[in-house]
Each structure stands twice: as C-alpha cells, then as structure tokens.
C-alpha positions in Angstrom: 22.1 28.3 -42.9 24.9 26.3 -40.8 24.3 29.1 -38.9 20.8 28.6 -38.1 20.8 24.8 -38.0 23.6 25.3 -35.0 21.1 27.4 -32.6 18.6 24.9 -33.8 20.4 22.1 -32.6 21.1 24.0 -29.5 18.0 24.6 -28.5 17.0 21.2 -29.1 19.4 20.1 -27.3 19.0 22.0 -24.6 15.0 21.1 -24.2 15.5 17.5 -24.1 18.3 18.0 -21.6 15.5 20.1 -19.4 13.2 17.2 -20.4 15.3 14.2 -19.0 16.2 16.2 -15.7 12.9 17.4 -14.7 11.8 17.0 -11.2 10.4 13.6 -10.7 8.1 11.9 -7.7 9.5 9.7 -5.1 7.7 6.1 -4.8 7.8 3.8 -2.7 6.0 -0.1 -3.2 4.1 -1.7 -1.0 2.2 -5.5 -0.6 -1.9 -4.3 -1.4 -4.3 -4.6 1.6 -6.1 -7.6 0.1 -2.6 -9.0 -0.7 -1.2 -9.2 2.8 -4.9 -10.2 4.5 -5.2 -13.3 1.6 -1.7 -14.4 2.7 -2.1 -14.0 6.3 -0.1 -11.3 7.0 -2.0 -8.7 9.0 -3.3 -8.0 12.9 -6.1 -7.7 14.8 -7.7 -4.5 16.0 -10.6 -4.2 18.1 -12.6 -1.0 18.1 -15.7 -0.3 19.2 -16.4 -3.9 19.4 -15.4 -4.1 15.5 -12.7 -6.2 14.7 -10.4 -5.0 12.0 -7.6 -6.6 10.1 -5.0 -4.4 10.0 -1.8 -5.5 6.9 1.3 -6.5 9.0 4.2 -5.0 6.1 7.0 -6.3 8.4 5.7 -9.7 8.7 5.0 -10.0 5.3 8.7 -8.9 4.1 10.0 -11.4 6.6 7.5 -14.2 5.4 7.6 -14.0 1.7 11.0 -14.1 0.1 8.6 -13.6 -3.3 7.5 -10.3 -2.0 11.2 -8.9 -1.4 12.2 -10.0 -4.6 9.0 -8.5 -6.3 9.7 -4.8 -4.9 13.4 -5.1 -5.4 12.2 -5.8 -9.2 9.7 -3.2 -9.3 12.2 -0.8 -7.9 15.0 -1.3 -10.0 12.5 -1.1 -13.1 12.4 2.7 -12.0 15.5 3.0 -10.4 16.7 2.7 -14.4 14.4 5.5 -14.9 15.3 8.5 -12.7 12.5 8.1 -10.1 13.5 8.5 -6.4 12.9 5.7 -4.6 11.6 4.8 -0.8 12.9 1.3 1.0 9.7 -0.2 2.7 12.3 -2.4 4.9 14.3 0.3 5.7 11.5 2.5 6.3 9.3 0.3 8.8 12.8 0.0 11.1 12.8 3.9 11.2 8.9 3.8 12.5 10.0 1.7 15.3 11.4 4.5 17.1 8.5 6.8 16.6 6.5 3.7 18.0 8.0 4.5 21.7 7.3 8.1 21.4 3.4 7.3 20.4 3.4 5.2 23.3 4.4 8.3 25.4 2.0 10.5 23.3 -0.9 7.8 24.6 -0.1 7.7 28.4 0.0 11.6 28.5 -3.5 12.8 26.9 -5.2 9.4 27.0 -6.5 9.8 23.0 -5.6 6.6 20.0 -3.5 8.3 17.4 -6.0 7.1 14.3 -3.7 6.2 12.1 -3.4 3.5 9.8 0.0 1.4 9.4 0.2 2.9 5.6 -0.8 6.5 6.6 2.2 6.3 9.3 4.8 4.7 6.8 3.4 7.6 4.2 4.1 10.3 6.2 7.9 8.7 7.6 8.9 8.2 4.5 7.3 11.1 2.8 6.8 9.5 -1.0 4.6 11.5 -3.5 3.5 7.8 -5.3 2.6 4.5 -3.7 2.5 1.5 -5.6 0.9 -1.4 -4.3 1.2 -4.6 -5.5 -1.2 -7.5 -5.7 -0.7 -11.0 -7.0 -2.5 -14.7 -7.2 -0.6 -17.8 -8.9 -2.7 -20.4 -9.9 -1.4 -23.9 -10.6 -2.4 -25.1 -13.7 -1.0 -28.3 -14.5 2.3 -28.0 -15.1 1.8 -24.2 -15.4 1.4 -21.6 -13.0 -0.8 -18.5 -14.4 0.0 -15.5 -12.7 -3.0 -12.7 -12.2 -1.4 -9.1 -11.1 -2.3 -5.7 -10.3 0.0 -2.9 -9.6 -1.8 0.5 -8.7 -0.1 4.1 -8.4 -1.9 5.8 -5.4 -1.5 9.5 -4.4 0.1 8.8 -1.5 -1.3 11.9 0.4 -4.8 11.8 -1.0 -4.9 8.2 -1.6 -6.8 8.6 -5.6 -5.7 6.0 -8.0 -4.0 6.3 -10.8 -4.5 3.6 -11.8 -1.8 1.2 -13.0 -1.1 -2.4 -15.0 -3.2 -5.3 -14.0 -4.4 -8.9 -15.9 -3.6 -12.5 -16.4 -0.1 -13.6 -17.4 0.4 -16.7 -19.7 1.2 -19.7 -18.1 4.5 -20.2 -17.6 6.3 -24.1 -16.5 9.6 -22.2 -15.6 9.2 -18.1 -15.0 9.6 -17.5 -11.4 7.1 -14.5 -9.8 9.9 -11.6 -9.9 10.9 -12.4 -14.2 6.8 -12.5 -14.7 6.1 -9.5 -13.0 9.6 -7.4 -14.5 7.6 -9.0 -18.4 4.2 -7.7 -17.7 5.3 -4.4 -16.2 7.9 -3.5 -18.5 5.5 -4.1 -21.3 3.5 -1.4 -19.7 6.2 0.9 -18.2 6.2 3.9 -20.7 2.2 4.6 -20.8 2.8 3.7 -16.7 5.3 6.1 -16.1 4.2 9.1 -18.3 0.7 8.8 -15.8 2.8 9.1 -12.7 4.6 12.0 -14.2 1.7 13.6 -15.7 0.5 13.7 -12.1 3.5 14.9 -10.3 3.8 18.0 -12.8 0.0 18.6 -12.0 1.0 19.1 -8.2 3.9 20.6 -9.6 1.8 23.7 -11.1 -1.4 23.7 -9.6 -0.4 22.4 -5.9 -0.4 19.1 -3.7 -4.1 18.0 -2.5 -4.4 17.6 1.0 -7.2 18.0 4.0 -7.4 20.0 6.6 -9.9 19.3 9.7 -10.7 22.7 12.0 -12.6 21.5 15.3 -12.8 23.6 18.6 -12.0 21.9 22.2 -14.9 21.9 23.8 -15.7 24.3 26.7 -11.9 25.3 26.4 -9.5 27.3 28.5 -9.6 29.7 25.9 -13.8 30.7 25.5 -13.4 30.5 22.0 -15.1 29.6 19.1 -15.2 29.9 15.4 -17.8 32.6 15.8 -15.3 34.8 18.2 -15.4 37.9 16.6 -11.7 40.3 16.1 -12.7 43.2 15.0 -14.7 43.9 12.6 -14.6 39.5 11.9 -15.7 36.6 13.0 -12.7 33.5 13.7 -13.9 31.6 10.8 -13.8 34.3 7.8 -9.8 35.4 9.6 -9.4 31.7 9.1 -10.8 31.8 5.5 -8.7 34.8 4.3 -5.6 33.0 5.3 -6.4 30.0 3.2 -7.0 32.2 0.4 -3.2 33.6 0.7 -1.6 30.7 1.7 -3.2 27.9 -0.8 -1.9 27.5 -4.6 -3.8 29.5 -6.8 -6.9 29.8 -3.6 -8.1 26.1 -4.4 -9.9 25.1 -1.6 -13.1 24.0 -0.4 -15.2 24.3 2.6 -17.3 22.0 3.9 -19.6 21.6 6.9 -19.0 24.6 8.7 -20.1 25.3 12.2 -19.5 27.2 15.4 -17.4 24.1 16.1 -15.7 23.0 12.9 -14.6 23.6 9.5 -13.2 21.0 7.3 -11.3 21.9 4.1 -11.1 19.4 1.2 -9.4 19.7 -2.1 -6.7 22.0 -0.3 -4.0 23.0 -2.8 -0.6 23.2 -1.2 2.9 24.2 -2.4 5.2 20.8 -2.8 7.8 22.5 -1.2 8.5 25.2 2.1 9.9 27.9 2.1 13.3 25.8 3.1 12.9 24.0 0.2 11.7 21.0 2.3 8.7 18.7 1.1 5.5 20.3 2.5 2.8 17.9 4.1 -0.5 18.5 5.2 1.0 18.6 9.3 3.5 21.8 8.1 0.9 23.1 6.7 -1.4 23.1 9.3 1.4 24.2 11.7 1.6 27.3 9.5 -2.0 28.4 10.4 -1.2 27.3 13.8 1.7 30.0 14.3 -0.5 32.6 12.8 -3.5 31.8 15.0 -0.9 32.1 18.1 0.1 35.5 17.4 -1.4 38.7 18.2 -4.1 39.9 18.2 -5.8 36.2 18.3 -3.4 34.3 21.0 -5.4 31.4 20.1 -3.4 27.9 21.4 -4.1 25.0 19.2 -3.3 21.5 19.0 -1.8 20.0 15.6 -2.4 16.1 15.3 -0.8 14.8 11.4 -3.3 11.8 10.1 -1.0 10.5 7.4 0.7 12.6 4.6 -2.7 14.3 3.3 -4.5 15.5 6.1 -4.4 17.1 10.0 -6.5 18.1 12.2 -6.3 21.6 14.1 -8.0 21.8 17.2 -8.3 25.5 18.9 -8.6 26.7 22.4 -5.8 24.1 24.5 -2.8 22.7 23.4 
C-alpha cells in the first residue's frame, strides 16, 4: 500500500510539475487605438485624400506617466505568473533603426510599406498576445469612477479574446495603477486560463496566419499561376506544397485567379526548424526558396505585413 501511494504521489507530482512549466505565450501591452486618439496621442496620415489618425505609442509613453505606470502594473501582474513579457518602450527604440532601412526600402522601388505602427511593433517584438488597454476617469464629486477595458488580441491574426472590462467603484484616494491591479487581479485566473487555452490551441493545431500570392505584372519571368510544369499548372504545385508544409493541411483558398491566390486560416508551426518563432514572413520565405529551385526558377518578392500575414509576389524580385 505505502508502496502504491509512493508512485501515486510521484506521478502526481510529476504532472503538476509538467503543469506549472508548460510553454507559455509572450505578451506585450499596449495603450488601445481609441485610447491614444481620445488623449491626443496619434498622427496624421494622408492617403488617397483620406486622412487617417494613426496612435503615436511613443508619444503617449512620454505624455502620460499614468500609462507607464499602468503597463508596468499589468506587467508585473503576469510577470508573477510565468508569462514572458515584451517592453513597449524598449521595443519602439529598437524600430527606430528599422525606420532608416524602410526609408532606403522607399527611395529604391518607389512602393509605401502598408504597415500599421502595431503591425510593425508586432512583428519586432514578435509577442504571441497583445493586450491593449483602455481607460476613462470620470470625476464625480469627490470621487473619480474609473471605466476599463483590457483585451487579449492574437497578435498575428488580431481576433479577440476577449478580456476584463466595466465600471470601477468610485474611489476619493486609489490612484489609476492600484484600480486597475483591483479590477484585473479580481479577474486574472478566468483571464489567464483564456490566453493559455489559446496558446496550447496554436500549440497543437498551428499558428493562424495569411498568406497573399499575386503575380508582377507583364514580368521578366512570362509567368503566371496558370504556367504549366509538367503534367501541372503553378497554382496546384503551389497548392501541394501548402498541403505538406501547413499543420495538419489547414488552409483555405480564396479568390483564386491567373493572377493571385490568397490563403486564409493558414495553420503554421510555432516554431522552425531552428527552434526559432515562425511568422507568417518565414513562412512565406519557405515557399519562396522552393519556388527558386529547379525545375520552377521562379524569382519572387517577399514583403512581411505584420506578424500574421505576407505577401508573395512571383516573376521579379
């Protein structure tokens, strides 16, 4: 009997140590859209004669001490938890480098990059979960009454997962950060557990990404997705590759033409064969290097739009 209680015990012991050490995803928190545009932190941008507010994370971090304090609260909430975590700060100083090399990318082919501030900070810092975090305090009386949202976002696909949100009591002394750290932590185990629940999802059954397949017009090469190899045309070659190199074949095509094929709901491994975090630009450079050998020779253009999707264009590079 003390026999079998000992194994028992063992085992036991040994799940929950499997349990506390699994594999967890990397967040990072950001200031919401709406927050940073209500509080006047965000750009201009004209295109097309449409004029878009774009948020402006640096200027906001520098302008809003409640902000700093906020994430540094949110991220030590976690921190105590075992996630990974990614600096916002740290990470918008890293993008100014990659700045100057867009600006070089511009002059030479003449094309915007289209991507958006979050989509670049996504893919630089590489997180699995954003959380972004909205707040308005109303003064009422001698209270203030805190309303909050913070929402867990795919940070390749961008799909919620929802998150806490509501009115806080009115408080005459709280300050932002201790409100937030009471509402959140009252939430944190159902909170956490969705994140996870997500993460182990991607874990088995792949991360979701998109992939965009468009042709260069009248290109060098005088190919098209219809340029047949044999015995098939570019497009099917192209299709039995997605079916060997997605998790489990999930995939979808969409809108297919002579021209283009875009792939939604793309399953790809979290990790590469390096045991480096996979995005949806290695992946795409993976078709690319198997397009460029024989008997295809096909050149192609990669361009990453954020973590979760890139576009491949054939023919010129």
């Amino acid at each position: 009997m003390k026999k079998y209680l000992f194994f028992l015990l063992s085992a036991l012991s040994l799940s929950l140590m499997g349990y506390s050490q699994a594999m967890k995803p990397e967040l990072m928190v950001f200031p919401s859209e709406n927050w940073c545009i209500n509080n006047g932190y965000y750009t201009e941008v004209t295109n097309m004669d449409y004029v878009q507010k774009v948020p402006d994370y640096r200027a906001a971090l520098q302008g809003s001490m409640d902000l700093k304090m906020a994430i540094a609260k949110i991220n030590d909430l976690f921190a105590q938890r075992g996630f990974p975590l990614s600096d916002l700060e740290q990470t918008l100083k890293n993008i100014e480098q990659e700045r100057a090399e867009d600006m070089l990318t511009l002059s030479k082919n003449g094309n915007e990059l289209s991507e958006s501030p979050l989509d670049m900070i996504s893919r630089v810092a590489k997180a699995d979960i954003i959380l972004e975090l909205s707040w308005e305090a109303i003064e009422n009386g001698p209270k203030t009454v805190l309303t909050y949202v913070l929402e867990a976002k795919d940070a390749f696909t961008g799909k919620s997962l929802g998150g806490p949100a509501g009115p806080l009591p009115g408080s005459m002394s709280a300050s932002l950060p201790e409100l937030l750290n009471e509402a959140i932590v009252a939430n944190m185990d159902e909170f956490q557990l969705r994140i996870q629940d997500h993460f182990n999802d991607m874990q088995t059954n792949g991360r979701e990404i998109r992939l965009d397949i468009k042709v260069f017009a009248n290109n060098e090469a005088g190919i098209d997705l219809e340029t047949e190899y044999g015995d098939e045309e570019l497009n099917e070659i192209i299709q039995r590759w997605m079916v060997q190199n997605t998790v489990n074949r999930r995939f979808t095509a969409r809108d297919a033409s002579e021209n283009h094929i875009y792939y939604t709901q793309v399953r790809i491994p979290l990790f590469d064969d390096y045991g480096a975090p996979m995005s949806a630009n290695d992946f795409a450079k993976k078709l690319q290097k198997a397009l460029k050998k024989e008997p295809f020779k096909i050149p192609a253009k990669v361009t990453p739009k954020g973590l979760g999707r890139a576009v491949i264009i054939l023919g010129e590079k």
